[in-house]
C-alpha positions as CSV (number, residue, x, y, z in Angstrom):
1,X,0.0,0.0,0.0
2,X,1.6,3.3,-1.0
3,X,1.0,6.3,0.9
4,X,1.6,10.2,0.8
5,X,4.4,11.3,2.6
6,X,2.9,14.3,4.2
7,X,1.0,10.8,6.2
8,X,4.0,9.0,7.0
9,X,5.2,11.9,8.9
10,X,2.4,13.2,10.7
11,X,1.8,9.5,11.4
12,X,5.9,9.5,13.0
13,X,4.9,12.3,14.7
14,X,2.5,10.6,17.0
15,X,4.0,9.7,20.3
16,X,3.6,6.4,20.6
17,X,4.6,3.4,22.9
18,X,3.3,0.1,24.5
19,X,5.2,-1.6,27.4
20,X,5.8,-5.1,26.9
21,X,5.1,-7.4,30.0
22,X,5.0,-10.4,31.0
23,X,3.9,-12.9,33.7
24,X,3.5,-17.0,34.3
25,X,0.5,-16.7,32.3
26,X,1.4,-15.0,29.5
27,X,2.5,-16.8,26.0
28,X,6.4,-16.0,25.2
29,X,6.6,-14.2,22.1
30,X,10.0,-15.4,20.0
31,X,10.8,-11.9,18.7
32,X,13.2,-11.1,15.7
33,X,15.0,-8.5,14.2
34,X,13.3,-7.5,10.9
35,X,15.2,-4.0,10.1
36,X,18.6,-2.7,10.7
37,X,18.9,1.5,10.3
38,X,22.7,1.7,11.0
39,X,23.2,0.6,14.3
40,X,19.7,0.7,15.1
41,X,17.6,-2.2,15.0
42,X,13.3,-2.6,14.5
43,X,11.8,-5.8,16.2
44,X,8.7,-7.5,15.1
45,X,7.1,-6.2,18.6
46,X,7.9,-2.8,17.6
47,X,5.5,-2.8,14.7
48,X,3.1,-5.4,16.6
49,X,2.9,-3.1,19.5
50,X,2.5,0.2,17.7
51,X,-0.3,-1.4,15.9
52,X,-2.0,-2.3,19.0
53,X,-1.4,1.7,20.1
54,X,-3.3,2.9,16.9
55,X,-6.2,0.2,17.8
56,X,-6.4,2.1,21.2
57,X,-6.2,5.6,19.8
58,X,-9.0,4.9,17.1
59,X,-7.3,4.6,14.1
60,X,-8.7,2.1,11.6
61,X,-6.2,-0.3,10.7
62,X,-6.4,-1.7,7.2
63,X,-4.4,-4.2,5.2
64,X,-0.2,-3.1,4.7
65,X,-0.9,-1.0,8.4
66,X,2.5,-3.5,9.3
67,X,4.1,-1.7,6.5
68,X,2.9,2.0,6.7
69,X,4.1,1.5,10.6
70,X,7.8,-0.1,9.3
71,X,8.1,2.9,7.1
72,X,7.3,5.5,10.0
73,X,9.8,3.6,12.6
74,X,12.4,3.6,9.4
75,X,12.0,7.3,9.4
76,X,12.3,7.6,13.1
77,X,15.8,5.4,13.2
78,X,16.9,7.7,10.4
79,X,16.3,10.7,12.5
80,X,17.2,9.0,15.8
81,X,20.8,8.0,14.1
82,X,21.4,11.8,13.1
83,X,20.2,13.3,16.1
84,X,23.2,11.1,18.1
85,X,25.9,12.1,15.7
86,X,24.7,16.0,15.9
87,X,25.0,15.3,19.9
88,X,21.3,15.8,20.3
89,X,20.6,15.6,23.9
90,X,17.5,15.6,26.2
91,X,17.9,17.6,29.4
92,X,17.9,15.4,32.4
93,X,15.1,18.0,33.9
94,X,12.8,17.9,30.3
95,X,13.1,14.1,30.8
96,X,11.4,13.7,34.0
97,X,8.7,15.8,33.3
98,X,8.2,14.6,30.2
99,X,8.2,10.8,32.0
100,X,5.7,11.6,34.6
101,X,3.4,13.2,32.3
102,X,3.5,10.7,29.8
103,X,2.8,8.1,33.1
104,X,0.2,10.3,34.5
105,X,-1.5,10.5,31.1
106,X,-1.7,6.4,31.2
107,X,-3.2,6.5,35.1
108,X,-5.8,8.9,34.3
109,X,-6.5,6.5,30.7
110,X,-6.9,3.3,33.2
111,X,-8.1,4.6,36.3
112,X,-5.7,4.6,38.7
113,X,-1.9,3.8,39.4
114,X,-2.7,0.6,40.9
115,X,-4.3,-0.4,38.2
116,X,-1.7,0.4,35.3
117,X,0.2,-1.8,37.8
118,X,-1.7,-4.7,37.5
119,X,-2.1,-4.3,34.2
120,X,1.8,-4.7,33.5
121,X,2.2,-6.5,36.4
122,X,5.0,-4.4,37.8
123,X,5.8,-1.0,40.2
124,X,5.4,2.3,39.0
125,X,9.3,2.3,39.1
126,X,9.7,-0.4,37.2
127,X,7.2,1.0,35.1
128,X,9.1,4.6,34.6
129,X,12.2,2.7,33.9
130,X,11.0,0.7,31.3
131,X,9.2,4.1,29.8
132,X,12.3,5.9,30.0
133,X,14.5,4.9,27.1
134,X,11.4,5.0,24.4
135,X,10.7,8.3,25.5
136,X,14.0,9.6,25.3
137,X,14.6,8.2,22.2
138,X,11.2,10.0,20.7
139,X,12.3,13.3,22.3
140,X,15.6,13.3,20.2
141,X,13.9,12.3,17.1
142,X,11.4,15.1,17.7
143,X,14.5,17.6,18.2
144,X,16.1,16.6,15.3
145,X,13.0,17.0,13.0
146,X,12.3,20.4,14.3
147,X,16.2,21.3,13.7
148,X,15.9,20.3,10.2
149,X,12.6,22.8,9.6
150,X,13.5,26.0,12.1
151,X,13.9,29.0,10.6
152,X,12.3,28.5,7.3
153,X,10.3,31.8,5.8
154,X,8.1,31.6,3.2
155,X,7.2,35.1,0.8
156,X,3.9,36.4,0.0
157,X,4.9,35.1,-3.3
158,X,5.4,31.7,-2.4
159,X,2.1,31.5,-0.7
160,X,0.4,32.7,-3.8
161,X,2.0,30.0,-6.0
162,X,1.4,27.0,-3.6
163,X,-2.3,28.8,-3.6
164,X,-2.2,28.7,-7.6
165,X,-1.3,25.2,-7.6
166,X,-3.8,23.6,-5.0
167,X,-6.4,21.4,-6.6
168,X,-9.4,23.0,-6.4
169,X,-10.9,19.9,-4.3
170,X,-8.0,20.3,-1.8
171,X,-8.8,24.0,-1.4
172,X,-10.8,23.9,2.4
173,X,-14.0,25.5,3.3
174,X,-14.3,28.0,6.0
175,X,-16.6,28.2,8.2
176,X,-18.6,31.7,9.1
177,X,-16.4,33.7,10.8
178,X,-16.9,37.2,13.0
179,X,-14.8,40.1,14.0
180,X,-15.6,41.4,16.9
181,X,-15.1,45.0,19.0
182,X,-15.3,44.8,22.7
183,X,-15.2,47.3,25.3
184,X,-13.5,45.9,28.8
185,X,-13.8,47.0,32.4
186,X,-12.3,45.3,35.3
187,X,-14.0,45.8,38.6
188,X,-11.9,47.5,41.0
189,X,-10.1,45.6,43.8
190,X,-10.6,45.9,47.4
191,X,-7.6,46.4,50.2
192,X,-9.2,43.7,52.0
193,X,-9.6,40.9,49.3
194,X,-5.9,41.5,48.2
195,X,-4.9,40.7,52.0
196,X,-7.7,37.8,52.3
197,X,-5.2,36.1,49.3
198,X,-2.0,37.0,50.3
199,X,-2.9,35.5,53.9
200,X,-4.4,32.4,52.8
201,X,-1.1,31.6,50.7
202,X,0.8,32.7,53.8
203,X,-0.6,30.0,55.3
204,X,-0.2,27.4,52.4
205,X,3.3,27.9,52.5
206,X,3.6,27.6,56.0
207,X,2.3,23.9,55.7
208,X,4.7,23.7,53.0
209,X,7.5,24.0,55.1
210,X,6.0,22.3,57.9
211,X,6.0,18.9,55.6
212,X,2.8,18.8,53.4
213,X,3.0,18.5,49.9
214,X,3.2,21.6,47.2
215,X,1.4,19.3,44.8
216,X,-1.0,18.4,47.3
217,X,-2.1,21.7,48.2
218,X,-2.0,23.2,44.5
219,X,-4.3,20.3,43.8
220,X,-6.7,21.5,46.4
221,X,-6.6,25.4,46.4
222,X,-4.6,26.6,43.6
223,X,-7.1,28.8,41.1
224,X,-5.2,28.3,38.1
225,X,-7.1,25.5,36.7
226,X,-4.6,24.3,34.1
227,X,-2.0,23.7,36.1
228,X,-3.9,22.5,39.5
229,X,-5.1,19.4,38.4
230,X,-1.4,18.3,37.7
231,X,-0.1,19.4,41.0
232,X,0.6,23.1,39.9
233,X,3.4,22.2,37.4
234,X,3.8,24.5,34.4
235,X,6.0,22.4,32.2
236,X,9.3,23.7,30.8
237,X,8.9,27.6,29.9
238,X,11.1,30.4,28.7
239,X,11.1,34.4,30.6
240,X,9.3,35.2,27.5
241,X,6.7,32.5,28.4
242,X,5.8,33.8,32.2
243,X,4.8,37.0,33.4
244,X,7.5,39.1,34.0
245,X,7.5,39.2,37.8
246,X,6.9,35.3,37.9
247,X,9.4,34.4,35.7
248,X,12.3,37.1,37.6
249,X,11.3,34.5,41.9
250,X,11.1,31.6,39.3
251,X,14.6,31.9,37.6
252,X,15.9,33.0,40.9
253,X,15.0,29.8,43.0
254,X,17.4,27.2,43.6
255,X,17.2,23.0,43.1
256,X,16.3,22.5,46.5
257,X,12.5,22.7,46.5
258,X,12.8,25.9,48.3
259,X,9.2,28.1,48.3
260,X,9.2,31.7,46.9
261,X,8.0,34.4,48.2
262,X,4.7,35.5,47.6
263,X,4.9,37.4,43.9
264,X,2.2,39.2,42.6
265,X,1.4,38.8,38.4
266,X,-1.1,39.6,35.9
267,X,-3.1,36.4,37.3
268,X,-3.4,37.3,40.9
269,X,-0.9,36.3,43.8
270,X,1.1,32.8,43.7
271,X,4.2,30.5,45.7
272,X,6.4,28.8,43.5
273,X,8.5,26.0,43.7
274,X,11.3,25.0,41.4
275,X,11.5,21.6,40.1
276,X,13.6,21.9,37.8
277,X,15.9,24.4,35.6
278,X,18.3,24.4,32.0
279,X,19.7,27.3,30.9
280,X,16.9,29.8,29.1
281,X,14.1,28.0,30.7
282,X,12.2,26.2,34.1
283,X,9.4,24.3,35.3
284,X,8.2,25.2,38.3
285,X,4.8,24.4,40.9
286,X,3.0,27.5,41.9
287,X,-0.5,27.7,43.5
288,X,-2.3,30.8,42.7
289,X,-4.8,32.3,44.6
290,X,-7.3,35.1,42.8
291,X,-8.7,38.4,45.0
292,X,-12.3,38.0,45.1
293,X,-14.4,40.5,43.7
294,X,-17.7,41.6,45.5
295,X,-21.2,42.3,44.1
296,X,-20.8,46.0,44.5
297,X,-17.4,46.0,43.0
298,X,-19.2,44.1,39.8
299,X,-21.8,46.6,39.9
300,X,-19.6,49.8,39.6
301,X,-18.6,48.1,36.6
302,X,-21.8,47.0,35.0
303,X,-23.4,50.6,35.6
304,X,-19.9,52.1,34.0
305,X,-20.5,50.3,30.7
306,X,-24.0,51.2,30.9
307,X,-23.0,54.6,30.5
308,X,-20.5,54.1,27.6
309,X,-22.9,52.0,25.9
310,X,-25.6,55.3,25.8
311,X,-22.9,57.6,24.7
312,X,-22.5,55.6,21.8
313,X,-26.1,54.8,21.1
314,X,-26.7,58.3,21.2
315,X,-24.1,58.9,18.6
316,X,-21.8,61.1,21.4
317,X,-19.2,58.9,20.5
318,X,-18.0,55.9,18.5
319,X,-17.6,52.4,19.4
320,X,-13.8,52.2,18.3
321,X,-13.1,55.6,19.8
322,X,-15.0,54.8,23.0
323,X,-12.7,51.6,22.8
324,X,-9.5,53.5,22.6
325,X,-10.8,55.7,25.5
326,X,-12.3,53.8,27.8
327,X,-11.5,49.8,27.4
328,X,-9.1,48.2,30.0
329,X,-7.5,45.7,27.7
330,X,-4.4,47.1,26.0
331,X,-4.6,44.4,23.6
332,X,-7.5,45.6,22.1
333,X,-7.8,49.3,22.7
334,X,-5.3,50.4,20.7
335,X,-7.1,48.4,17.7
336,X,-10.2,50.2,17.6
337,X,-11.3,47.2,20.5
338,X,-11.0,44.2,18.1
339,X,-10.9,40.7,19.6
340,X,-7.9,39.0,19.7
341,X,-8.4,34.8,18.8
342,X,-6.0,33.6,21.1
343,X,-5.9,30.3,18.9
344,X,-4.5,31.6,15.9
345,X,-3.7,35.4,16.5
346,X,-5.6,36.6,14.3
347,X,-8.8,39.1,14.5
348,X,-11.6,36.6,13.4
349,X,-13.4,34.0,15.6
350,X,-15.4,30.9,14.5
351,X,-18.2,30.8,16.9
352,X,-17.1,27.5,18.7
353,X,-13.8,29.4,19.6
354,X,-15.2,31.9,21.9
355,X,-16.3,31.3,25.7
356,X,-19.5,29.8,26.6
357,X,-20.7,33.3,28.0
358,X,-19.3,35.4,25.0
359,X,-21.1,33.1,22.0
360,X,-24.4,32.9,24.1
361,X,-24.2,37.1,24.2
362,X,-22.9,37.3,20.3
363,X,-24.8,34.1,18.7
364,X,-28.2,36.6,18.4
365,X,-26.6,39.9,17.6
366,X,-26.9,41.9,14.5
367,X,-23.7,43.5,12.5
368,X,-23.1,46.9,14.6
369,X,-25.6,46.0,17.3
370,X,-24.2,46.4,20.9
371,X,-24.2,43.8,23.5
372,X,-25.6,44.3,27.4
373,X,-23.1,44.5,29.9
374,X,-21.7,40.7,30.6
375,X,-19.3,38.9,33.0
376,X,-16.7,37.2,31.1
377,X,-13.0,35.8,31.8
378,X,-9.9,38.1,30.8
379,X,-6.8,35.6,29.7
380,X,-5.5,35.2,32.9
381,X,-8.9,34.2,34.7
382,X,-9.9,37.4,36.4
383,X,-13.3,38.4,35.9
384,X,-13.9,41.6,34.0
385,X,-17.2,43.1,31.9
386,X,-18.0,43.6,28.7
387,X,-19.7,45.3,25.8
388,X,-19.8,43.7,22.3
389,X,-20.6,44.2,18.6
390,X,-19.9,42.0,16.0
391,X,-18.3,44.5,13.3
392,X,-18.5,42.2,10.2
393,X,-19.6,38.7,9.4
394,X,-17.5,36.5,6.8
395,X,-20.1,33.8,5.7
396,X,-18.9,30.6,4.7
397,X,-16.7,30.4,1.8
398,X,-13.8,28.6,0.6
399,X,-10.8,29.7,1.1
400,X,-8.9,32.5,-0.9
401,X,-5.9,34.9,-0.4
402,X,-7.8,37.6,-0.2
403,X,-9.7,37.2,3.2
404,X,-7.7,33.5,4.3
405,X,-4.0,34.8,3.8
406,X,-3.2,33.5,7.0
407,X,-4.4,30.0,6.9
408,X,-3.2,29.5,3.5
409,X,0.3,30.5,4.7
410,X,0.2,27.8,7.1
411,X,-0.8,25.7,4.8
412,X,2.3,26.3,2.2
413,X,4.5,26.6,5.0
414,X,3.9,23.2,6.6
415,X,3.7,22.0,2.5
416,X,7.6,23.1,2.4
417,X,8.9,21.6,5.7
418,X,7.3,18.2,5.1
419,X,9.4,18.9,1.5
420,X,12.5,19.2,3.4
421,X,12.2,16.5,5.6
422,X,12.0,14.3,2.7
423,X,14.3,15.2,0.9
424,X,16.6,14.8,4.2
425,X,15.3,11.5,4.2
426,X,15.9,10.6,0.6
427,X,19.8,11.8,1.5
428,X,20.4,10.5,4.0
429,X,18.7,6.7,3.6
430,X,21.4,6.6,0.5
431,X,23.8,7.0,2.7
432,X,23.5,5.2,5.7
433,X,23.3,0.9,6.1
434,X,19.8,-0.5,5.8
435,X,18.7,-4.1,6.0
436,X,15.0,-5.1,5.6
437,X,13.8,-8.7,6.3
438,X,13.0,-10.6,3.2
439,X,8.8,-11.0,5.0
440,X,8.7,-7.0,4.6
441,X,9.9,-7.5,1.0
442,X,6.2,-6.9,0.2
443,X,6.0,-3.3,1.3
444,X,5.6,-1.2,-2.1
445,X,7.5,2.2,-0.1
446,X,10.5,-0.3,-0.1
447,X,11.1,0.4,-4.1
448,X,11.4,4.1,-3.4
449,X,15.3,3.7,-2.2
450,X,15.2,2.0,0.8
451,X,16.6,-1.4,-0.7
452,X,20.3,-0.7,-2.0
């Protein structure tokens, strides 16, 4: 079965293992070599095993899956071999987060550690180790992909001619689309809430240091709710990546699992702890803790965009001047209020893409119609108000460069890096040793190069 390149690699993108084990009761399985990529060898499990990963994730297996999955873990060696002679490594800090994620993400798909125990019939030690080398090796291969696709531009140019040349079949359909103006108040804080947080994370991290666990506690108080669930870790992030005062306590801490300070950011107030740190960037715990805001404070804020929202219906002022005078959101303000989509950048939203509160408030209005005052959710989960139109409405269509630059771009560009990664791998299997066992002789990929 031959298929499109572009498919092999997103395929060899997927992260993908399945932990052998065995017990009394289990069958032995005589494995066997039945590819050699250098000094890098593919077992009959390998491909067996991935199989069963794709049967768990969904994917429809067909007949020649055994050989779409060969060429994917060919591809993989190929990169895996070049990211050891480039001296590729994998921080030993990346590693272990990487580990316990990838474990905790197995727990949560069985049920429960004891469980995933049973189920391979060994610790969660023995579990980790067995883990560690697979996901090591897929970290370097991932490294060495993205090395060999960083920094590519594409031209206006470009795009146009990778436009010219789609089919018109392949060309996608978008779906209606809005830009949107807002107008944003936040309601003012109150002394007292601010000392009401700092307090209660005064206390936290005094039964921190008295022995409980920072994961524990983030788990049960911390209001950032991405991070909470997993203990308050962040995951590996640059400076760039944090808010400015977070990042300066963060970078600051040292490796032994002190507590910061209390730090005050764009969120609210938090405690960090480091876990670990390599050069430009750190992962860290941090609980965060949110100043309430009262009903009169929400009040003041409702009645203030009241008031903006008559000045404009009485034609005192605009809505995009109003904006730039009045709105809290310096995003926006500056851009005659327009909505930001946080999922692509850009200034139009699908619908689906905008919180629950926001699409039941925009759903029903007409083009230059004005909202009532709402609660929403700023990007860093304080709770502000706002006022809404919708200033235009792009009805399905598909796409073209004049109003779908962007996604088009995308398009091209991920078009060229899956054309240099081939053509890497076209080099570079020439080059290097590779032995295929005569059973996979079958495979019609083999006759593009692969057998010397």
């Amino acid at each position: 079965m031959k298929i499109s390149f572009s498919k092999q690699i997103l395929l060899a993108l997927i992260l993908v293992f399945f932990v052998k084990t065995s017990s009394s009761q289990d069958k032995v399985m005589i494995d066997r070599v039945v590819a050699t990529v250098g000094n890098k060898i593919i077992l009959q499990s390998d491909i067996e095993n991935q199989i069963l990963q794709m049967v768990s994730q969904g994917y429809p297996i067909v007949s020649g899956v055994d050989c779409e999955v060969l060429q994917q873990l060919l591809i993989q060696k190929l990169l895996l071999t070049q990211a050891e002679i480039d001296s590729i490594e994998v921080g030993a800090g990346r590693m272990e987060t990487e580990l316990e994620n990838r474990l905790m993400y197995f727990v949560r798909q069985i049920g429960s550690k004891k469980k995933l125990e049973e189920f391979y019939n060994k610790s969660i030690l023995e579990i980790k180790e067995d883990f560690r080398p697979l996901i090591e090796e897929q970290m370097k291969t991932q490294s060495m992909q993205q090395s060999l696709v960083s920094n590519i531009d594409i031209s206006p140019k470009m795009v146009g001619k990778f436009y010219k040349d789609m089919p018109e079949d392949s060309i996608p359909m978008i779906n209606t689309q809005y830009e949107v103006n807002q107008i944003l108040i936040y309601p003012s804080q109150n002394v007292d809430a601010r000392n009401e947080a700092r307090e209660k994370l005064l206390s936290l991290r005094q039964r921190i240091i008295d022995g409980e666990r920072f994961s524990t506690l983030a788990v049960l108080y911390s209001e950032d709710p991405g991070s909470s669930r997993r203990g308050g870790e962040l995951g590996f992030m640059s400076k760039n990546e944090l808010d400015p005062e977070f990042a300066k306590t963060s970078f600051r801490l040292n490796d032994d699992g002190g507590i910061s300070r209390i730090v005050e950011s764009e969120f609210g107030f938090h405690i960090i702890q480091l876990i670990a740190k390599e050069s430009n960037q750190v992962n860290v715990r941090h609980i965060l803790i949110i100043p309430k805001v009262d009903i009169k404070q929400k009040i003041e804020a409702k009645n203030k965009l009241d008031s903006i929202s008559n000045l404009i219906k009485l034609d005192s002022i605009s809505f995009e001047i109003a904006a730039f005078k009045y709105s809290e959101d310096e995003q926006s303000r500056l851009n005659e209020g327009l909505m930001v989509n946080p999922i692509n950048s850009s200034i139009r939203f699908m619908l689906d893409e905008l919180p629950s509160n926001e699409f039941n408030e925009i759903k029903n209005l007409k083009i230059e119609e004005i909202s009532q005052p709402f609660e929403s959710r700023d990007k860093a989960g304080k709770i502000v108000f706002k006022i809404v139109k919708i200033k235009k409405r792009i009805e399905s269509h598909r796409a073209n460069l004049k109003e779908d630059y962007e996604q088009i771009e995308q398009m091209a560009l991920m078009e060229i890096r899956l054309d240099i990664v081939e053509k890497w791998v076209q080099e570079k299997k020439r080059k290097t040793y590779i032995h295929i066992d005569e059973s996979f002789l079958k495979c019609e990929f083999l006759k593009d190069g692969w057998i010397k």
